[in-house]
C-alpha positions, 0 to 999 in steps of 0.5 A: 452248395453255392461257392466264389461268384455263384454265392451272394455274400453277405459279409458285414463290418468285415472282408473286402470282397474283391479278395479272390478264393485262392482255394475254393475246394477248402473254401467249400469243406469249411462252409460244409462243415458249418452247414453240417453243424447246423443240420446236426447239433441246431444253430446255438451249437454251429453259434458256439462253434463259430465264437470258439473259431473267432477266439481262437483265431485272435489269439492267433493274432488272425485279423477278424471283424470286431463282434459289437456284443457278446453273450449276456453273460460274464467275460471271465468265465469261471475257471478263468477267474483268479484266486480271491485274496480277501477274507469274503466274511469279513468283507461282507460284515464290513459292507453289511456296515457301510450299507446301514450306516449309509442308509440311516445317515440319509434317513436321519437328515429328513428328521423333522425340522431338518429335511434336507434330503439324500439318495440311498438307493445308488450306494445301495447298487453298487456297494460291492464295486466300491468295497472291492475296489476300497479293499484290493485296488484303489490306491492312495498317496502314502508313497508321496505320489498322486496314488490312484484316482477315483472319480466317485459317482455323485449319488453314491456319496452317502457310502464313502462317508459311511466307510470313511467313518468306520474307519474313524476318518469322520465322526458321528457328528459329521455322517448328522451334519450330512447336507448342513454344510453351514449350520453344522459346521465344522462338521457339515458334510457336501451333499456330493463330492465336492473339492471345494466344500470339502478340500481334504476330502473329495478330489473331483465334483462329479455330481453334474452327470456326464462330466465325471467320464469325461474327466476321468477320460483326460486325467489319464491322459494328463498322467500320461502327459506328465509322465512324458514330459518328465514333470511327475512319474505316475507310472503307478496311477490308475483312474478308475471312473464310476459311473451309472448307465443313465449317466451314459445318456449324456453325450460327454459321457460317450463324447471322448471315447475313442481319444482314450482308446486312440492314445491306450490311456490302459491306466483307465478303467470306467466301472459302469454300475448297471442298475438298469434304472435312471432317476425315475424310470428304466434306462431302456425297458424295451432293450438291454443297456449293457448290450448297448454300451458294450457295442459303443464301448467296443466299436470305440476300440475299448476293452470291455468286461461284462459282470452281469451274473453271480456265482449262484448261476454259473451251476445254470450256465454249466448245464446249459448245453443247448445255449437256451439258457443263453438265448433266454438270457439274450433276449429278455429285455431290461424292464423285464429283469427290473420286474424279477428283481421285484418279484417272487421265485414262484413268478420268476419259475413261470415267467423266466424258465417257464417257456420252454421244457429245457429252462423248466428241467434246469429250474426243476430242483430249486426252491422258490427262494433259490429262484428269487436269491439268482444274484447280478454279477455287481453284488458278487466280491469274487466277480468284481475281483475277477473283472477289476484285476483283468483290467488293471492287467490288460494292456493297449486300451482303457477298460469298462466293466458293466457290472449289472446290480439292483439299484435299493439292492438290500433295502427291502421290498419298497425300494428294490427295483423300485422306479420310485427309489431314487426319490426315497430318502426315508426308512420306516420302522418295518424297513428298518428292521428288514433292512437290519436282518437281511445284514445280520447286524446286532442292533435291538428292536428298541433302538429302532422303534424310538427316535432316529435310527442309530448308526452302528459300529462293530469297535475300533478294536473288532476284526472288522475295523481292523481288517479295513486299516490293513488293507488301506494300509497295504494299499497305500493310504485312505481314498478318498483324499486330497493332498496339496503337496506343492510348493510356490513356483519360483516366477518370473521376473519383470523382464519376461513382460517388458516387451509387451509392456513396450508396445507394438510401435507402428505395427498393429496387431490385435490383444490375441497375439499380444497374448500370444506375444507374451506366452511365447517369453513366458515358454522360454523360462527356466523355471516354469516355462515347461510347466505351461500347457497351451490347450486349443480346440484345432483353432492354434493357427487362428489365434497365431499360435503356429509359431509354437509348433516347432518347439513346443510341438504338439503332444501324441504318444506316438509321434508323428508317422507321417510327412507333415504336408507343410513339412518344408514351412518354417512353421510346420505342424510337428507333432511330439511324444513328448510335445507340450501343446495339447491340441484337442480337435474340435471339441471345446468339452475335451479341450476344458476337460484337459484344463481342468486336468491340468488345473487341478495337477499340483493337488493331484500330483504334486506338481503344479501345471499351468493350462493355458486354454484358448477358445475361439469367441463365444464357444467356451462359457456358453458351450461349456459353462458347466464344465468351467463351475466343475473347473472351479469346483475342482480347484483348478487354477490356470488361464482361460482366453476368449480369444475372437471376443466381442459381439462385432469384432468378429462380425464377418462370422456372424451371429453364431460367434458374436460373443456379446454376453461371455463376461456376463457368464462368467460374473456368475463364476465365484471361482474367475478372476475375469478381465477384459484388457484393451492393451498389451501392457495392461495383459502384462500386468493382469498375467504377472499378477495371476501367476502370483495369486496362483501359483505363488505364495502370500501370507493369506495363501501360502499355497495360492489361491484356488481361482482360475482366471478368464481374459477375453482378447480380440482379433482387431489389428491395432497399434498397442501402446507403451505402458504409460509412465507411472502407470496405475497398476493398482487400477489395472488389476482392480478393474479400473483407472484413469487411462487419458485425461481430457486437456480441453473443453467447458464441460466434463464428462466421463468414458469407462471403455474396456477392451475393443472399445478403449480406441472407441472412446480415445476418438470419442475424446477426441470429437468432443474436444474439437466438435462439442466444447467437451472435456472426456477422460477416458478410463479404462475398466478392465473388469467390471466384475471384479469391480462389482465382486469388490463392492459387492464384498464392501457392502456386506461387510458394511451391513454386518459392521454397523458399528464401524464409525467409518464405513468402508466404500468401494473402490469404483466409488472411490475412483470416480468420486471427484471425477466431474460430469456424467460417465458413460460407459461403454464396450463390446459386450451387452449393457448388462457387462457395464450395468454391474457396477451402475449402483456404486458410479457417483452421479450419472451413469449411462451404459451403451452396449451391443444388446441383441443378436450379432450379424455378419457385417464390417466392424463399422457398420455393426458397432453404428447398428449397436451403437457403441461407435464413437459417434454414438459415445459422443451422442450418449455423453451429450444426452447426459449433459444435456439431463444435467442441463449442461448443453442444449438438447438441440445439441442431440439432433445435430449430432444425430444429423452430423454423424448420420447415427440413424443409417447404418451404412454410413459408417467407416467399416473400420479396421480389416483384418485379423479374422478367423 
């Protein structure tokens, strides 16, 4: 045969082949063995053969190429799988009942009248994985830490309520409240889980799909953050994330993969249920998802399980010396399994063994119905247990078992294997008692064929409840449940915010950098300055935040191996197993992903973290937007900064960065506390009061309060003021107050300006005092949300106390009552930021703002393009006065001409600097 230089290799995903044969006559008797192999015993035997070599040179610690898949078949053989500690029968009574009391909960909520809906056929799939995991894993936080973390698939909520109620967690009256969360309060229960709706219960929202593994993936690693930096030991915690195989399709899903096999997060474990089936349709007909994932999984540097069969195969497997059964096995596709699953044993002995005398002698001394009853290794407690225990056991790198199911597995003929099952909610009669007799459980047909279904319960006392409460005990405590053990920081005082409060004198520097001024003091303190956690998308260097890295560092569990190439700069990167900054890459899923990690840390652990999350202009809440209502689902508290903010404050990047609408977005938030501050002092205030409402203590939240707050800041360099002399603090932190009166002037008018445009406004004071006889205060909003949530609240208040003699008023209407003129008010954000409160602004109101696309240009001439410069300020309050017959309207023209507003390159291009 051919050998060294005569040979076209073909070697894929593997050796260099410059490497020289040192032995070509070895080299030649290895390959002779193999083509023998071949010629003798067929190519699945040489195929077996080389798989055994490739083993066993690994545990000889041989450097071979990755496989990216292996056999459709079990990882854990069966004479490798360990002893199974649990009593089967009962375990299978216990699930019979959780099956039925999930399904009938779903069923009676589409009663007439109510309707409401409800998705049985996903628990029914992955029933085992859960009860496994309930009965022998997962563990809880009787020990008085944060126990294991289980992020629990949306669509599988209906069976963690119906084992929470065998176990007396929750009443019959809450499993009917299923979905009517305010009609039958206090007994409603969330359609999914869900924090929020339900705090002692759930721990994280993971019904918005793809969100959930992205989660799990960096609360990992926020244990292992933790843990480092010496805030918690969760040395005992482990994540398990369940998750479905459409679920996959999302790119968070697949997103952040290779940062938990980078940092061997092996206190993670993704159980991916691989029913085979997405809402409505197979996941892949054509191919094989588990093949599919486990080669993303694998190449991703994972340590991946397969659990495709159950016990009822290995007896095939064994006989299956040729490896037809295997090859069958390998290239029968997905939608083909789907259809097994939905027909008889006589059409699986035709179509599956049918094709070849091998398959047909196997098949040969069983039933039809032995054919029909061949199980997926998700069904199977003794499966689940080999694969949960190899997890938890394995070092070095995060685990995923694909566990293959049925999804509707147990509901009978109409749902199972069914494209349609996830949409059925509803159980007839006939399916009712199928359903019944496929669990053996002891319910009378009577029940079944008057009224709704009634819900079973074998006794508090019976063996079966019983044995539940003893292995939640042995495990540590009930899951799922939320605990908020901690307790109220002990803040900072006055003195950490002074210097900000002092001004920057004549230097200039932009509002990011006062942040970044501020959080640097805030770092230093005793107390909780080790409890800050910076969080940047590789952005640190452009928000200023450089001058972190020699103390705080940036966190990676393996140091740092290299010479930093700016290792001899005073501001050198330096990174830290125990660093405290978490610098993410570019990827502002991740970096939210660890906020809310973060966020959520004093109810998951005990111990209150405070992320501090810096994005770069708009690529936060409309990058990310889902993932900021899943922060706030979770009760995750912490600061988020839009750093780069505003539509031409950041002109020179053009339009893709033009953040004109991110405050906009974040008004939709229920759980923000958004600001737009214009000076350093006033970020001061909103910091200290944010500190208090989080993460201190009031009469109201002793705990605090379970919000999240949003700053935008900008990069244009300009003097910060001091904090002004009894300043309206009160007025800062509500979003509005009277920053500079105007001293002279006939008429009276009003500028509400918030961030970047504050300066605008004091110029347009200015041209308006000396140019046009106009007396302007200047206001400055530092949120119009938080001024139109406040009137929003007023105004319902108002309309279900009509009895009140005194109606209350919102405190912008109160603000501006005896402030005369028009208001005009004005920012760098489109018009509908300021619009928010125009119905509660006594008198005139007028709003100029940068609707539209941003473009790449100088400040100047982008704010002349919107209109919101300081000329256009004076135009747009001459035009209200001129409405109010207070000017002449030829006052309009001249100002137009004067200011030549219609030509943009007229413009002072305004400040430089300060860009990205």
């Amino acid at each position: 045969m051919a050998s060294g230089s005569d040979r076209n290799p073909i070697i894929i995903g593997g050796l260099p082949s410059q490497v020289p044969d040192f032995d070509p006559e070895e080299t030649r008797e290895w390959l002779d063995s193999l083509d023998a192999a071949v010629d003798e015993r067929g190519r699945e035997r040489a195929r077996y053969l080389m798989l055994r070599l490739i083993e066993r040179a690994r545990e000889k610690r041989v450097a071979v190429p990755e496989m990216r898949s292996t056999d459709y078949v079990n990882t854990i053989a069966t004479k490798d799988e360990p002893f199974f500690p649990g009593n089967e029968e009962i375990e299978r009574k216990v699930l019979n009942a959780t099956r039925w009391n999930a399904a009938v909960m779903v069923s009676r909520a589409q009663r007439p009248g109510i309707g409401v809906g409800g998705h049985i056929a996903t628990f029914a799939s992955s029933a085992s994985l859960y009860d496994v995991g309930f009965n022998h894993f997962f563990r809880g936080k009787d020990e008085g830490d944060g126990g294991d973390q289980v992020f629990f698939q949306g669509h599988a909520s209906p069976g963690i309520y119906a084992r929470a109620y065998l176990l007396d967690r929750l009443s019959e009256a809450q499993l009917d409240g299923f979905r009517q969360e305010k009609s039958k309060a206090p007994h409603g229960l969330s359609s999914y889980p869900h924090p929020r709706l339900m705090p002692d219960f759930w721990e994280f929202p993971t019904v918005s799909m793809g969100l959930g593994p992205i989660g799990a993936i960096h609360q990992a690693r926020m244990n292992r953050y933790m843990e480092a930096r010496g805030i918690a030991d969760t040395s005992k915690s482990r994540v398990w994330a369940f998750l479905g195989d459409g679920e996959m399709d999302e790119p968070e899903s697949l997103g952040q993969l290779s940062l938990a096999a980078r940092e061997g997060l092996d206190n993670l474990t993704f159980v991916i249920n691989c029913n085979l089936q997405r809402l409505d349709g197979p996941v892949r007909g054509n191919g094989k998802v588990i093949q599919e994932l486990e080669s993303y999984f694998r190449g991703a540097g994972w340590n991946v399980i397969k659990l495709v069969w159950d016990r009822s195969w290995d007896p095939l497997l064994a006989q299956d010396r040729d490896g037809v059964l295997v090859n069958k096995l390998n290239t029968t596709p997905d939608g083909q399994f789907q259809t097994y699953a939905t027909e008889s044993g006589a059409y699986i002995r035709e179509h599956f063994f049918g094709g070849d005398q091998r398959l047909r002698s196997m098949a040969e001394n069983m039933t039809d119905d032995q054919l029909l009853h061949l199980g997926r290794g998700g069904h199977d407690h003794r499966k689940v247990y080999a694969a949960y225990k190899a997890a938890a056991e394995h070092k070095g790198q995060p685990t995923v078992i694909l566990a293959q199911t049925i999804k509707g597995w147990t509901l009978g003929p109409n749902f199972e294997g069914r494209n349609a099952t996830h949409q059925m909610k509803k159980l007839t009669v006939d399916d009712l008692k199928h359903f019944r007799d496929r669990l053996h459980l002891p319910i009378p047909d009577k029940e079944l064929e008057s009224g709704a279904p009634p819900y079973y319960h074998p006794g508090r006392d019976s063996e079966e409840i019983q044995y539940m409460h003893d292995r939640r005990r042995e495990c540590g405590g009930y899951v799922p449940t939320r605990i908020n053990r901690a307790k109220p920081l002990q803040l900072p005082d006055d003195k950490a915010y002074a210097t900000l409060k002092k001004g920057s004198g004549q230097q200039e520097i932009a509002t990011t950098m006062a942040f970044v001024r501020l959080l640097k003091d805030l770092m230093r303190d005793k107390e909780v300055g080790r409890r800050f956690v910076p969080i940047a998308p590789d952005e640190y260097r452009t928000f200023g935040m450089d001058s972190f890295f020699p103390s705080a560092k940036i966190y990676n569990p393996l140091g740092q191996l290299y010479e930093s190439v700016d290792r001899e700069l005073l501001l050198a990167y330096k990174e830290s197993p125990t660093g405290q900054m978490l610098h993410d890459g570019i990827s502002e899923a991740g970096c939210i992903a660890a906020a809310i990690a973060a966020g959520s840390a004093y109810a998951t652990h005990g111990e209150p973290l405070i992320p501090i999350y810096v994005f770069y202009s708009m690529f936060g809440f409309q990058r990310t937007g889902d993932q900021f209502w899943q922060m706030g689902d979770q009760l995750a508290r912490g600061f988020v900064l839009g750093a780069t903010a505003g539509r031409t404050t950041l002109t020179g990047e053009g339009l893709q960065h033009a953040d004109g609408h991110s405050q906009l977005l974040a008004s939709t938030n229920p759980a923000v506390v958004a600001y737009d501050p214009a000076f350093g002092f006033e970020i001061a205030h909103i910091v200290q009061d944010g500190l208090r409402r989080m993460y201190g203590s009031s009469e109201e939240h002793p705990q605090g309060e379970d919000v999240f707050y949003y700053l935008t800041v900008y990069n244009e360099p300009l003097r910060q003021p001091a904090e002004p002399e009894n300043v309206d603090t009160e007025g800062i932190l509500k979003g509005l107050y009277r920053y500079q009166a105007g001293e002279r002037g006939t008429h009276s008018a009003q500028i509400l300006a918030s961030g970047v445009a504050l300066p605008w406004a004091l110029e347009a004071q200015r041209l308006l005092a000396d140019e046009w006889d106009v007396k302007a205060d200047v206001w400055s909003a530092t949120s119009w949300n938080e001024l139109r949530r406040e009137a929003v609240a007023v105004e319902e208040h108002n309309l279900l106390n009509p009895e009140e003699e005194e109606q209350r008023v919102p405190y912008v209407t109160r603000k501006l009552q005896g402030a005369e003129g028009p208001k005009v008010a004005v920012s760098d954000w489109m018009r509908a930021v300021p619009d928010q409160i125009a119905r509660w602004v006594p008198g005139t109101y007028q709003s100029l703002g940068a609707d539209g696309f941003g473009f790449a240009d100088t400040r100047g001439a982008a704010r002349r393009f919107f209109h919101i410069d300081a000329q256009s300020i004076v135009l747009g309050v001459l035009t209200e006065l001129a409405r109010e017959g207070k000017v002449d309207r030829s006052a309009l023209k001249q100002a137009i001409d004067r200011y030549d507003l219609l030509e943009v390159a007229s413009a002072d291009p305004g400040t430089a600097g300060g860009d990205a």
